[in-house]
N, C-alpha and C positions, 0 to 999 in steps of 0.2 A: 488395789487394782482388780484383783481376781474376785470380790465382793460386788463392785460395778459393773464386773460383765456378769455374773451371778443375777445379780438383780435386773438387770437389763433383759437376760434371755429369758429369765419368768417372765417379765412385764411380759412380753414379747408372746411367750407361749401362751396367758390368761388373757391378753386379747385378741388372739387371734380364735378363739375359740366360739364355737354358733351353736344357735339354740336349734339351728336348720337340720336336725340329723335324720329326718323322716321321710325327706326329697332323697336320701343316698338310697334309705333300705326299700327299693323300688325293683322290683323284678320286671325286669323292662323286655323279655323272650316271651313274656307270659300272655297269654290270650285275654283281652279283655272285656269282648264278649264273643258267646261262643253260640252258635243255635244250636237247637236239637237235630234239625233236618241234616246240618253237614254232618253231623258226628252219626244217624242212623245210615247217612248213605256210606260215609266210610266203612261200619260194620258191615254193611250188604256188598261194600266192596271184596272186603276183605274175606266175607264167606264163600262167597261164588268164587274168588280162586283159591283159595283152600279146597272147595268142594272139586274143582276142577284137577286139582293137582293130585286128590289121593283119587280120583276116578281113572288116573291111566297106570294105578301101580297095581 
């Protein structure tokens, strides 16, 4: 009896098993495209208040 569910829950695990494992490893937060223009204006954001904040210490 304990052979038959032995062998049952392989079966079980070897076909359940996919060759589709490349649809999981997907980083799906990740930017997929990205311009130059957003990313230089975020630096010029980010300068001008930096530049702003050490100008009143």
């Amino acid at each position: 009896m304990k052979k038959n569910i032995i062998i049952a829950l392989l079966s079980l695990v070897a076909l359940s098993c996919t060759n589709d494992l490349e649809e999981l490893n997907v980083n799906k937060k990740d930017f997929a495209n990205t311009t130059d223009a957003s990313l230089f204006t975020s630096a010029q954001y980010k300068l001008f208040n930096q530049m702003a904040e050490t100008k009143h210490l």
